[in-house]
N, C-alpha and C positions, 0 to 999 in steps of 0.2 A: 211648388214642390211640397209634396206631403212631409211630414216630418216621420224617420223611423227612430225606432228604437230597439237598442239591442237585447236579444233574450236569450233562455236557456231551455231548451226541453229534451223531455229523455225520450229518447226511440229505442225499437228494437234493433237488433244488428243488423238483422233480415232487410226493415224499411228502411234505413239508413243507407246499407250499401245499396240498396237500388234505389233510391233517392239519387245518390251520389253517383251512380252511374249514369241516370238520366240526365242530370242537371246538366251538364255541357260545360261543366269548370262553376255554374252560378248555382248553388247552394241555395241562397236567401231567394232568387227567384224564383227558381222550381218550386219551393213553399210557397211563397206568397200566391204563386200560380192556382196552385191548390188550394188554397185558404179561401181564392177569391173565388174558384168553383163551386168549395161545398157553401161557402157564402149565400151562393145562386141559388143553390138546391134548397137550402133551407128559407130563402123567399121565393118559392114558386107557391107554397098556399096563397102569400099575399097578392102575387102575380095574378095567380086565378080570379082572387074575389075582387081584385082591378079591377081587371077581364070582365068576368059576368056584372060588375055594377057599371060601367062604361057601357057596354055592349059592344066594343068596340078593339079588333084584335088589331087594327091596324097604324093605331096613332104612337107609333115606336119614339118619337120624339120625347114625348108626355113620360111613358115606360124609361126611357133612358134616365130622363131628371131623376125620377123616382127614384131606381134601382140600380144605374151605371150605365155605361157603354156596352158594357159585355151580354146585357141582359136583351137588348133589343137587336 
């Protein structure tokens, strides 16, 4: 089990209540959901230059270790 810890960050009303409407009662998840998405986004340059130096789009095993579950 990962270890969490608890934080504080300031949203807008706006993001917040539609956070909160989304989340389904889980607050912390809905976020972490998110965190772990633009996570993603922001390794897909290194995704690519995997990619083009492998030659290889197909080895999701390898991409998983690397980068998560979510990624392959």
């Amino acid at each position: 089990m990962s270890t969490r810890t608890r934080t504080t960050v300031t949203l807008p009303d706006d993001l917040l209540a539609h956070a909160r409407a989304a989340a389904g009662g889980n607050l912390s998840a809905y976020i972490e959901h998110a965190l772990r998405a633009q996570q993603l986004r922001d390794a897909a340059p290194a995704v690519r230059a995997w990619r083009e130096r492998t030659a290889c789009d197909a080895d999701t095993e390898e991409l998983a270790d690397a980068f998560g579950e979510d990624v392959a």
